[in-house]
N, C-alpha and C positions, 0 to 999 in steps of 0.2 A: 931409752925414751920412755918415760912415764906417760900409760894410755889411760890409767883411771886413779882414781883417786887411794891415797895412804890410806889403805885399808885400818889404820887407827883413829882415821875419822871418823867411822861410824861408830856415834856411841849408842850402845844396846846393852842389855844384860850382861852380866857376867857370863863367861864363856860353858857349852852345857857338860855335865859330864859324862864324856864321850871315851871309850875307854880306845889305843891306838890295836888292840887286840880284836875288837870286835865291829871296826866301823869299816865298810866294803869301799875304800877310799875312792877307787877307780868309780864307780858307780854313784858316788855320793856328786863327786866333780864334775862331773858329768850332768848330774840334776841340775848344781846350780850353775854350770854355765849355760846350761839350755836357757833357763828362768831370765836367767843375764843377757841373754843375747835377742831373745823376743822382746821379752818386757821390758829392756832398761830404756829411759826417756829420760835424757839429762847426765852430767855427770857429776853430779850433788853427791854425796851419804845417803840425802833423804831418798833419791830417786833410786839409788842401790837397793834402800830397804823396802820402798814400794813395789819392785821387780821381784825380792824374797817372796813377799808378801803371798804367790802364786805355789810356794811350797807348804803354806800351811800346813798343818798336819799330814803332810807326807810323811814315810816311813818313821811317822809315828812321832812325829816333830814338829816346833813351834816355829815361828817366824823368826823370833828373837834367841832360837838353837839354830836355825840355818844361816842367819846373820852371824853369828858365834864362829859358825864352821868355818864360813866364807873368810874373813876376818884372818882365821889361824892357817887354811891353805890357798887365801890370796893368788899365790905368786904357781901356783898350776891349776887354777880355777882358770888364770888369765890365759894360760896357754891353751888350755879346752878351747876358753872362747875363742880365740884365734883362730882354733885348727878349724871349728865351727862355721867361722866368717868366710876361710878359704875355703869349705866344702860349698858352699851355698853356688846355686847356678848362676846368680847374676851377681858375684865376685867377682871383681876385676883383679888380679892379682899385686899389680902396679900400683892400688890404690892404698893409703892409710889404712892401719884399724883404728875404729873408732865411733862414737856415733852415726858418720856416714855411710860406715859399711853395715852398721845395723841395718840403716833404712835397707842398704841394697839387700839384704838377706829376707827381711821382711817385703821389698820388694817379688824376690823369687819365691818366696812363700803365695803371693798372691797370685803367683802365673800358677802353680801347683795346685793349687783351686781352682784358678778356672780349669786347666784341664780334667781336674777328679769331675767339678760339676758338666763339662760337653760329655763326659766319660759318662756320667749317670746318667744324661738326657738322651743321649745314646741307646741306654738300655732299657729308659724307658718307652722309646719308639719299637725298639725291639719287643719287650713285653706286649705292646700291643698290636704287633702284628703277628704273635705267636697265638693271642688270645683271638682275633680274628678266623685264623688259621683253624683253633677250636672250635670256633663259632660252624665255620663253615664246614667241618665233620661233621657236626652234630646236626647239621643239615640235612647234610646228602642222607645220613643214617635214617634222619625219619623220613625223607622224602622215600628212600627205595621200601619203610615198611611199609607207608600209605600207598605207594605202587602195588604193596605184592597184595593189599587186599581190596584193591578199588578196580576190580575188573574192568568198569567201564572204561577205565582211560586207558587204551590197548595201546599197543607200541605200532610202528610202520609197519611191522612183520604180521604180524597179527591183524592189522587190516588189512593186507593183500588177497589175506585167504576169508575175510570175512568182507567184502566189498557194501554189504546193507551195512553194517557196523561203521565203516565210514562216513558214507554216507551220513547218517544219523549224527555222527561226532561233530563233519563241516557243518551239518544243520544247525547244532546245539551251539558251535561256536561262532556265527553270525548274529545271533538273537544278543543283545544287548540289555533290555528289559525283563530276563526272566525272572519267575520269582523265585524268593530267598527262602528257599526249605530249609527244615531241620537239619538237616544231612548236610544242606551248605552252612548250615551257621557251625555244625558241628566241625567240619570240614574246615573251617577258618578257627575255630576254638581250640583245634589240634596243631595247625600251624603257629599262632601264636606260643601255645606254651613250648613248642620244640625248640625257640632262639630262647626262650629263659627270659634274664634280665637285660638282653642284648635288644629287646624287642623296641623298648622305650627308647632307643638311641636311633632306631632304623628310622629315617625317612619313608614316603610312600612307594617309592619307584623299588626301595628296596625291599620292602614288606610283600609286596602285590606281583612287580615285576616275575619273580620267579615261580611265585603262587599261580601265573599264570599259564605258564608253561605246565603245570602239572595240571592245571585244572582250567581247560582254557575252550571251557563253557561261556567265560566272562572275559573282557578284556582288563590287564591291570588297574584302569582306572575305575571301569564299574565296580572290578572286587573291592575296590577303597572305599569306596560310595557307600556299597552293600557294608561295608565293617563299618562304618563312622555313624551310618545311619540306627545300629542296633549295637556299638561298641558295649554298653554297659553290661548288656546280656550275652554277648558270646565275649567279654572278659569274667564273667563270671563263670559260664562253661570251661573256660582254661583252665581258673584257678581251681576249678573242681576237679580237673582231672588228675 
């Protein structure tokens, strides 16, 4: 059964000189029935030679040299393509070859896509919850140095044995209106530059919420108040440090 066209229809250049010693036949046949089996649209010469067309200077060769080759090994070019058509996943086995079983191979070309692309969106949700993961090290890491030198914010243990010290702490953290010292602006200059460039992406609850538990003189919302109100200058304290 003739599936393509008498390969002496295609008329092209004379044939290249190709010597049978030094051409990697297996590997060459293989090129172009790949090129054939993606690219061919129609079953013309023309549409033969527009399918070439994708070898351009491959292995150092013209259009109208792989047109040549195709031409002279025809008839196990076509077998490639075949074996080609029945690898493909959405071959039917039972079905013709022929242009229809292109589409289907070109079909299972396009399932193979999407799964690479949900594969790569995958990892990109993974990337960013690894970088999350980083974010919140590099947290805890400044929070425990700002603990080891910020005396006043003692731990439960440490007020047991100091009871005026608590004392003084509940005090500090019912006041709502204190005001914004150096030491607090510095204090918020320090938290910002610890998340980096992760800072600009954090919401308020996120910024303040945990600031408060370390520093919880202020309620989250006040310390937001306190930063928005004087952002410009304790973002330049950051960038300073």
């Amino acid at each position: 059964m003739q599936q393509f066209p008498d390969p002496s229809q295609i008329h092209i250049s004379p044939p290249a000189n190709l010597s049978p010693m030094t051409v990697p036949f297996d590997e060459y046949d293989n090129l172009v029935a790949g090129a054939l089996v993606v690219g061919l649209k129609g079953t013309t010469p023309h549409a033969y030679m527009n399918a070439l067309k994708t070898l351009d200077s491959a292995k150092g060769m013209t259009t109208a040299q792989w047109c040549d080759y195709y031409r002279s090994r025809s008839d196990v070019i076509k077998r490639c393509m075949d074996e080609a058509i029945r690898a493909a996943p959405s071959h039917d086995s039972q079905s013709p070859v022929g242009p229809a079983s292109v589409d289907a191979l070109r079909s299972g070309s396009g399932s193979i896509s999407k799964s690479m692309q949900r594969h790569a969106e995958g990892a990109k949700v993974h990337s960013s919850e690894t970088g999350s993961e980083i974010r919140r090290a590099r947290h805890a890491a400044a929070s425990s140095h700002k603990r080891a030198r910020t005396p006043e914010i003692s731990t439960s243990a440490s007020d047991e044995h100091h009871p005026s010290r608590k004392r003084r702490r509940q005090s500090r953290g019912s006041g709502r209106k204190r005001k914004v010292t150096l030491e607090h602006k510095r204090l918020m200059a320090e938290w910002q530059h610890s998340w980096g460039a992760a800072w600009e992406d954090m919401i308020a609850s996120e910024r303040w919420g945990p600031f408060a538990e370390e520093y919880p003189i202020r309620s989250p919302e006040a310390w937001g108040i306190a930063y928005d109100r004087r952002e410009d200058e304790i973002t330049d304290m950051a960038q300073a440090l």
